[in-house]
N, C-alpha and C positions, 0 to 999 in steps of 0.2 A: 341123469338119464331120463330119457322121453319116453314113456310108453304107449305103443297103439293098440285100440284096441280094433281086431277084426272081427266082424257078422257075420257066419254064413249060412242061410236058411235055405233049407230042404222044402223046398215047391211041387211036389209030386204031382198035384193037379195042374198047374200053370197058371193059378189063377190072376192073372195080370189083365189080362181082357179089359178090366174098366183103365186101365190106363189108355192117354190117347194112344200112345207111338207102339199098344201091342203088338201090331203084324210085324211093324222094324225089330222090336224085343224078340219074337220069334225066331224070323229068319236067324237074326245073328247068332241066337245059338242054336237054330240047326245048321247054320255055318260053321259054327266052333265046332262043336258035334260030329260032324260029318268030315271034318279035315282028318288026314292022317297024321296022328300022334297029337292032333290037340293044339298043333303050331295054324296061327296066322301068317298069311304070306304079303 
C-alpha cells in the first residue's frame, strides 16, 4: 500500500504576489470562490 501525503496551507494574507502567474492564481480562486457550490463548469 502507497501512501500520499497531502499539504494544505492556510494563506490568509494571499501572499503569492512574488510569484509571476499571481493575477492568473487570483482570479482562479476568486473563480472557484464565487461559483455556486464550489463546482467548476
Amino acid at each position: 500500500m502507497t501512501e500520499h501525503w497531502i499539504a494544505i496551507e492556510c494563506n490568509p494574507n494571499g501572499q503569492w504576489g512574488w510569484l509571476p502567474n499571481a493575477p492568473a492564481i487570483t482570479e482562479a480562486f476568486a473563480d472557484i470562490l464565487s461559483t455556486e457550490g464550489g463546482s467548476r463548469s
